[in-house]
C-alpha positions, 0 to 999 in steps of 0.5 A, a space after each residue: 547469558 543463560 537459557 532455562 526451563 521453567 514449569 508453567 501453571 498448567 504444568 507444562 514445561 517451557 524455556 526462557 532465554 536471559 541475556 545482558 547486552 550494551 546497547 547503541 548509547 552503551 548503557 548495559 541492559 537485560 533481556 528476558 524471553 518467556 514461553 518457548 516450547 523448545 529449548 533450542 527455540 529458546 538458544 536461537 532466539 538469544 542468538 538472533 538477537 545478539 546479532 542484530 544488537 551487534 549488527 552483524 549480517 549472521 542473523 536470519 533474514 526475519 531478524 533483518 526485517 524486524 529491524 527494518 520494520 521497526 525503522 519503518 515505524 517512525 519513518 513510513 505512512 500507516 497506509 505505505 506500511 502496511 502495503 509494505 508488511 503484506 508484501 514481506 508477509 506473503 511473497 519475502 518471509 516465507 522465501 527468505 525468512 530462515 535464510 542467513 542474510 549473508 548467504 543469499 547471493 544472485 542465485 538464490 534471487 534469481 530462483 526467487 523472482 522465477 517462481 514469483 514470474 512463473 505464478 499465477 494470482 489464484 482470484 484472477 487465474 492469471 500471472 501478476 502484473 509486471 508492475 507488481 513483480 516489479 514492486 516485490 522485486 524493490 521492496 526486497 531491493 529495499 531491505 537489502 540496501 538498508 541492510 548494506 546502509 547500517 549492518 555491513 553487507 557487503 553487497 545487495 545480491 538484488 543487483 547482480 540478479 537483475 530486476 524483474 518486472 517493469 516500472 509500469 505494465 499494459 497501456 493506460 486505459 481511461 473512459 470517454 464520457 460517453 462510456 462512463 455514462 453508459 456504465 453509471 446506467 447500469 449503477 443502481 446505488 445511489 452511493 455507488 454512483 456518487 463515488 463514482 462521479 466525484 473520481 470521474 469529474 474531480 479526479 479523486 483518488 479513491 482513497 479522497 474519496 472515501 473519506 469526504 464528509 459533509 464539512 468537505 463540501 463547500 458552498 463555494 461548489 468545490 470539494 475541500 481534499 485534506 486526507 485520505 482512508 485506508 483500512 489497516 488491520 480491520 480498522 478504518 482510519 483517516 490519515 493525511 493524503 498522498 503529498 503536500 500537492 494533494 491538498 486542495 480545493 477542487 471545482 465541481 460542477 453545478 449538477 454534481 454539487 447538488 447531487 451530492 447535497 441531496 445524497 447527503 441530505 439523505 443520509 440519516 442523523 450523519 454529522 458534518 465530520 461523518 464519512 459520507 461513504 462506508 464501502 471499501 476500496 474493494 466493494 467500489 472495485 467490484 460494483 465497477 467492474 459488474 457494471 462495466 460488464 454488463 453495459 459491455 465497456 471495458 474494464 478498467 481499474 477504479 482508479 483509472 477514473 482519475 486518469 479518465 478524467 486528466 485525459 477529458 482536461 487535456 482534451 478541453 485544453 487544460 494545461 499540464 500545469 492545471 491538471 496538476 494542480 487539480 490532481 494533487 500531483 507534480 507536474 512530473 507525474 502528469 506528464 507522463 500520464 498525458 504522454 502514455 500510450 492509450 
């Protein structure tokens, strides 16, 4: 192990940590950093990173991550990943990054999760939701646990701590047709409105929805569901969707077939594997809530059409099962919406 200078061709003093280490299958093998301002950044760095390879819980709680994330690579979906990475970005590493990790007990999260309840979400000015603080509280729960699992901490101080949050917060909120109608009045984009319908009629997520293309729709008036889009760092993909039950065929109605064969019709040179709608999740969220201000509904989050539209199948009668079917979900989950307080 050693750790040098070295000038680079600026002319600028820089270090460099070389190591030797066995790793998991016993095979020796090197190790060279460059580009370190500091020395010391240079010795830490050689430090953390025989730690993780002894796996000993010593290293700092950026280090834990790392290892964390890099199981996460073949294990998670791209959209639960980086779902996941934004929550450790913003509310774990600047807390607990520097942190030794078998040095953080129940105090330390508990102080944690006071500030994270005492917040206020500075777009909404209001306090995060208990279903949110809940999420954080997991993921931190998680990298502890994986952290017991392979790398010999004793305990996961989330547990004595407690958890904050709940599982869900507030009451399900949905839309009557009539209200749905009223906002879709105040909806002026044809494409807006499209998107729309299909969530409230064929309760599609939004994520379906935005990546059907004109192939998806069928002759049979039915919508073909086999994947789902999401933005990741920027850039748009199309990914598999949420469970195996999520793929399906889902019935549409006359009127919304042929409403959504004209805006397709519309659309100029689009080819049959072409995404029909190019907003984001965040731009449909935004549209929905001016226009559920100005038709004087109230808001409800976008995909709470999908649950607007499982309550419109119980009231017609439709069996769990079927709304299950229909929704891409397990009959578990649907239940539980059905028997939500309103």
């Amino acid at each position: 192990m050693s750790v040098k200078s070295y000038k680079t061709k600026d002319g600028k003093t820089k270090w460099y940590a070389y190591l030797r280490y066995t790793d998991w299958t016993g095979k020796r093998r090197a190790k060279k950093k460059e580009g370190f301002d500091r020395k010391k950044d240079a010795q830490e760095f050689e430090r953390e990173f025989l730690l993780k390879q002894e796996r000993r819980c010593e290293m700092s709680f950026a280090s834990l991550v790392q290892l964390y994330q890099e199981d996460a690579d073949h294990r998670v979906r791209g959209t639960t990943r980086g779902t996941q990475d934004s929550i450790i970005n913003t509310w774990l590493l600047p807390y607990f990054g520097k942190l030794q990790v078998d040095k953080i007990d129940a105090v330390t999260i508990r102080k944690w999760q006071n500030e994270m309840i005492s917040a206020v979400n500075p777009r909404t000015g209001r306090k995060y939701a208990l279903s949110y603080l809940r999420t954080l509280n997991s993921r931190l729960s998680a990298i502890f646990n994986y952290a017991v699992m392979y790398y010999g901490l004793q305990q996961n101080p989330c547990l004595p701590a407690g958890f904050m949050g709940k599982k869900r917060s507030g009451k399900m909120k949905f839309w009557t047709t009539a209200e749905f109608e009223t906002v879709m009045e105040q909806v002026s984009k044809w494409g807006y409105r499209v998107a729309f319908e299909l969530m409230y009629w064929l309760g599609l997520r939004v994520g379906e929805c935005l990546a059907l293309t004109p192939m998806d729709i069928l002759p049979s008036h039915a919508v073909r569901v086999n994947k789902t889009f999401h933005r990741v760092g920027g850039e748009d993909t199309a990914g598999p969707p949420k469970t195996e039950n999520s793929i399906r065929d889902v019935s549409m109605p006359p009127f919304l077939y042929d409403e959504v064969q004209r805006y397709i019709s519309a659309l100029y040179e689009i080819e049959p594997g072409d995404r029909i709608f190019y907003f984001t999740h965040g731009t449909l969220n935004k549209e929905l809530d001016r226009a559920a201000e100005v038709a004087g509904v109230q808001r409800i989050r976008i995909h709470d059409l999908r649950h607007s539209h499982a309550a419109l199948l119980v009231e017609l009668g439709y069996t769990i099962v079927a709304v299950a079917e229909r929704l891409g979900d397990t009959v578990e989950v649907t239940s539980y919406e059905k028997s939500s307080p309103k």
